[in-house]
N, C-alpha and C positions, 0 to 999 in steps of 0.2 A: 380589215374591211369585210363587210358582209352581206350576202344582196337577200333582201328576204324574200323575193322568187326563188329561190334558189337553197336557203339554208332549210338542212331538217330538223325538225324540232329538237331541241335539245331542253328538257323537262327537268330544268333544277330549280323551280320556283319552293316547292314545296322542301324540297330539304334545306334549302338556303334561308328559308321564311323562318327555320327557327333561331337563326343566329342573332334575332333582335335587329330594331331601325335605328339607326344613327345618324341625327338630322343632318340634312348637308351644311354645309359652313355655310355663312351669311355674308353676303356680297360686300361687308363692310370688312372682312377680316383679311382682301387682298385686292391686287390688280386685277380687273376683268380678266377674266379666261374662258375656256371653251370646253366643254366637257364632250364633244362629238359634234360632226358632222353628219346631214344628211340632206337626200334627194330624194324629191318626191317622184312616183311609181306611177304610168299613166300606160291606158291601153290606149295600143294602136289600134286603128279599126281595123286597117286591111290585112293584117296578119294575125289580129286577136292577139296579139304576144305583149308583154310587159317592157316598156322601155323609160327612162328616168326624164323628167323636165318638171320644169320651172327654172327655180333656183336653188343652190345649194345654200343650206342655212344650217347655224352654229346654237349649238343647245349651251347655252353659257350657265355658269354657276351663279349668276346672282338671277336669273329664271326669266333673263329674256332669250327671245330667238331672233338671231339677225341672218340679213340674207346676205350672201359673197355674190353680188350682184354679176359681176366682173368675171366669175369664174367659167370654164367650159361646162358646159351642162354632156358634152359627149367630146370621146377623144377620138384623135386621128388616125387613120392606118399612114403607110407609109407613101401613100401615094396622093395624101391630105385629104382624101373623102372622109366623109365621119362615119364613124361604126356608129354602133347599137348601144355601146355602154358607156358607163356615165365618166363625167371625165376625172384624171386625178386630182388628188385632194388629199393633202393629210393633218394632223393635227401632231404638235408639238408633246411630251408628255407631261408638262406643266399646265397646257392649256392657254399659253400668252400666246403663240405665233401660229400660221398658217400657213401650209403651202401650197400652190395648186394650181392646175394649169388655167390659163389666160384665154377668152374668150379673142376669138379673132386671129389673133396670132398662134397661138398654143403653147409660147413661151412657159415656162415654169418660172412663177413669181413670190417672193416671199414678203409676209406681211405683221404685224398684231392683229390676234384674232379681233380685237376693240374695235379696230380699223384702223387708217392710217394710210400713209404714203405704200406703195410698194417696192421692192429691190427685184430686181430685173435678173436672173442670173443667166448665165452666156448659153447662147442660143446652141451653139454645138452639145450641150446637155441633150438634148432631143436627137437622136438621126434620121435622117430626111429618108432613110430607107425601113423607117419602121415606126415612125410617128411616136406619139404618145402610147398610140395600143403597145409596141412596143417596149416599155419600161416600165418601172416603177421606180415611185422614191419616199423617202422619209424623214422624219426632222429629228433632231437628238433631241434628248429631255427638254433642251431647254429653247431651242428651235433657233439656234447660231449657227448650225452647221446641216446640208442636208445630203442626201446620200443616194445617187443615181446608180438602179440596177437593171443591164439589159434582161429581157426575157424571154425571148424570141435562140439569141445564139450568141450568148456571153462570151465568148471567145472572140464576137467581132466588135466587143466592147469592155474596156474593164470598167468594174466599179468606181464610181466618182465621189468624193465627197469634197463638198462646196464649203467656204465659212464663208459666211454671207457679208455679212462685213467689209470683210478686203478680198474675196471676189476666187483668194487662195485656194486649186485645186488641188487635191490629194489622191491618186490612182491605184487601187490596186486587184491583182487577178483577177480577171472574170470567171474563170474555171470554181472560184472558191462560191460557195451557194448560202441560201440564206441567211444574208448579212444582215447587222444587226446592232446598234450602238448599246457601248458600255452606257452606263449609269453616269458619269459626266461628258461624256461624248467624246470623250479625249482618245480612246479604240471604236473596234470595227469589230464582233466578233463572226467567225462566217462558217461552213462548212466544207470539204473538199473528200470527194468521191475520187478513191484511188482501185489501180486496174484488177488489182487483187483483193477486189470485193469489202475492202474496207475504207472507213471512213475515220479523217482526225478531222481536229477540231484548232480552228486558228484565230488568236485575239491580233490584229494588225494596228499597232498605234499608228496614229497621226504623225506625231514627231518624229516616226522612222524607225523598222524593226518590228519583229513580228515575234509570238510564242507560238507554237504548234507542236501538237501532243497527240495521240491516237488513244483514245478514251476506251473504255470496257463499254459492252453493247449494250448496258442497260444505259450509258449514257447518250451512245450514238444513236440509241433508237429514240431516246425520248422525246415526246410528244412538245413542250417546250423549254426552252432554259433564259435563262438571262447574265449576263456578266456585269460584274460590280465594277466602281470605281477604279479598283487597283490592277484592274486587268487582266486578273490570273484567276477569280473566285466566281466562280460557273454554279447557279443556281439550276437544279436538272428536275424537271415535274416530268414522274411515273404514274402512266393512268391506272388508274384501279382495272379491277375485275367483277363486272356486275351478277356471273352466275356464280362466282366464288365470293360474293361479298367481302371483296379488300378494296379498301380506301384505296385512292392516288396515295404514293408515296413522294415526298421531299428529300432530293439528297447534297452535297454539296460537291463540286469538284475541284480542285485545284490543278489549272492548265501547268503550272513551273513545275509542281513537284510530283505530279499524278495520281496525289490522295484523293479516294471518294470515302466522303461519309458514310458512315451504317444506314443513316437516314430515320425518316420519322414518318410515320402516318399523319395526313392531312383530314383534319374533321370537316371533310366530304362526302357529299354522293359516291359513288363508286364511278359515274358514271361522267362527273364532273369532270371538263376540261375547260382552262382558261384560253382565251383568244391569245393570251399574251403575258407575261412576265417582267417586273423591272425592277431592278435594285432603286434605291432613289440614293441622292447624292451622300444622305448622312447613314445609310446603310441598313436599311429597313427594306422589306423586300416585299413588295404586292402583287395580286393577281389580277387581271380584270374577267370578268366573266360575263356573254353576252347570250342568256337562254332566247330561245326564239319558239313561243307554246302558238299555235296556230290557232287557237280557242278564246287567246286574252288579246283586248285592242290595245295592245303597245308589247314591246320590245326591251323586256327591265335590264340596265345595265347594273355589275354588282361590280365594288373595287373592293377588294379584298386585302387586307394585310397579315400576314403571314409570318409565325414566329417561326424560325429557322430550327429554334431546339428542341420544341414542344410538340409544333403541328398546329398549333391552334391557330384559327384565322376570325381577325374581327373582322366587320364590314365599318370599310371608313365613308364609303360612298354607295349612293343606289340614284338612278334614274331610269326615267322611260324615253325610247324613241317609238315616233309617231308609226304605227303600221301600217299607214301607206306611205311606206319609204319604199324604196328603189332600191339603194345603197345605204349605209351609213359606217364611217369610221369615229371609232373611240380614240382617245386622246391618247398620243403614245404607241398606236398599232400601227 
């Protein structure tokens, strides 16, 4: 998610621009899907400040914009007044489904982006002591399954993850921090801050059992990573150094047996950091990247894929979100 009141410019147009255009796929070559969300950006008079309304609408891959009519335009605190900020909202990393909170009620409701009917998921997802502003949540690649995280004071909530389907909750520790689905949605991976100033790193399956390891600090500190398929294979992005001119570095880690790769330079800015990271199901590993130049009228989104042994990164995707947005989330974040 990104509010652009708020984001600072982040200037990778011009290094990314030489990686060459690669048309977007043509509307004919799958199922509608959604490549982002977003909400448009309106001043209040009497505060002069920036707050979101209309409706939230869906930047689709065959180049229409639909509106999520139904959606909250602003979310709840815990006492059901509405705050100032725009309500949740996420997108699947496929781009077929959607999640987001429910105008009226503030239920959290899941859908296809296309439209459709929606599924309802159980109202105790939300706590009446902290609203929507209170949590966050997310959809696995494929947007089957969705994942509720308190924000406020994890400890008076664990992690939830829903299969929308048949309704099946799955719980676990609130103490573990930014969670995160595998590459089929079938793990959790998250992190957990212990009293002796370190930090490991925990893949939590679904079906029961967990791996956890305590990683070398180039991996605990990095900026993002992503977990593959098989549960154990930890994609780890090392930011460059822009007055030493070093690229971001790629490295790989293995939670079961605690190899980290030598790693590879990424033909990057130095300066370049992805929103996000994800294996996809057949084991190809992309970036998304979302530069914000306060000079140009849109907001270019770039997807990146990423060789693991090379460094090299083609661009499979580019779009623009509209600059007066409020918010906008990319597919998969």
């Amino acid at each position: 998610m990104r509010h652009s009141s708020a984001s600072a410019p982040i200037l990778l147009a011009a290094v990314l621009g030489g990686l060459g255009t690669v048309p977007a796929a043509h509307a004919s070559t799958g199922p509608p899907a959604a490549r982002a969300a977003w909400i448009k950006s309106c001043t209040d008079r009497k505060t002069d400040t920036a707050r979101p309304c209309g409706h939230w609408r869906l930047v689709m891959r065959d180049g229409r914009t639909l509106a999520v009519r139904d959606a909250a335009v602003t979310r709840v605190g815990g006492n059901g007044e509405r705050t100032q900020e725009e309500g949740r909202l996420a997108v699947s990393g496929d781009g077929r489904v959607i999640a987001y909170e429910r105008a009226g009620d503030h239920r959290i409701v899941v859908r296809r982006a296309a439209g459709g009917p929606v599924t309802v998921l159980p109202e105790s997802l939300v706590p009446k002591d902290a609203g929507t502003e209170g949590i966050a949540f997310q959809l696995s690649p494929s947007g089957d399954r969705v994942m509720v995280d308190r924000l406020d004071d994890a400890a008076l909530m664990p992690t939830k993850v829903v299969t929308v389907a048949t309704g099946r909750t799955v719980q676990f520790p609130g103490r573990d921090e930014y969670p995160s689905f595998s590459a089929d949605g079938d793990e959790i991976l998250a992190r957990r801050h212990h009293r002796d100033n370190t930090t490991s790193m925990v893949a939590h399956r679904l079906g029961g059992g967990s791996t956890r390891r305590t990683p070398p600090q180039v991996v605990a500190n990095a900026a993002n990573e992503a977990l593959a398929a098989d549960g154990r294979t930890v994609a780890v992005f090392v930011a460059g150094n822009a007055d030493r001119g070093k690229a971001p570095r790629l490295r790989i880690y293995d939670l079961e047996t605690g190899e980290l790769s030598a790693g590879v330079d990424l033909a990057l800015n130095p300066d370049a950091e992805p929103s996000h990271m994800s294996w996809t199901a057949g084991g190809a590993l992309t970036a998304t990247f979302v530069p914000r130049d306060e000079h140009s009228r849109s907001a270019v989104v770039r997807v990146l894929t990423v060789d693991v042994g090379s460094g090299a990164v083609t661009r499979t995707d580019a779009y623009s979100a509209s600059r007066t947005a409020y918010a906008y989330h990319v597919a998969g974040e």
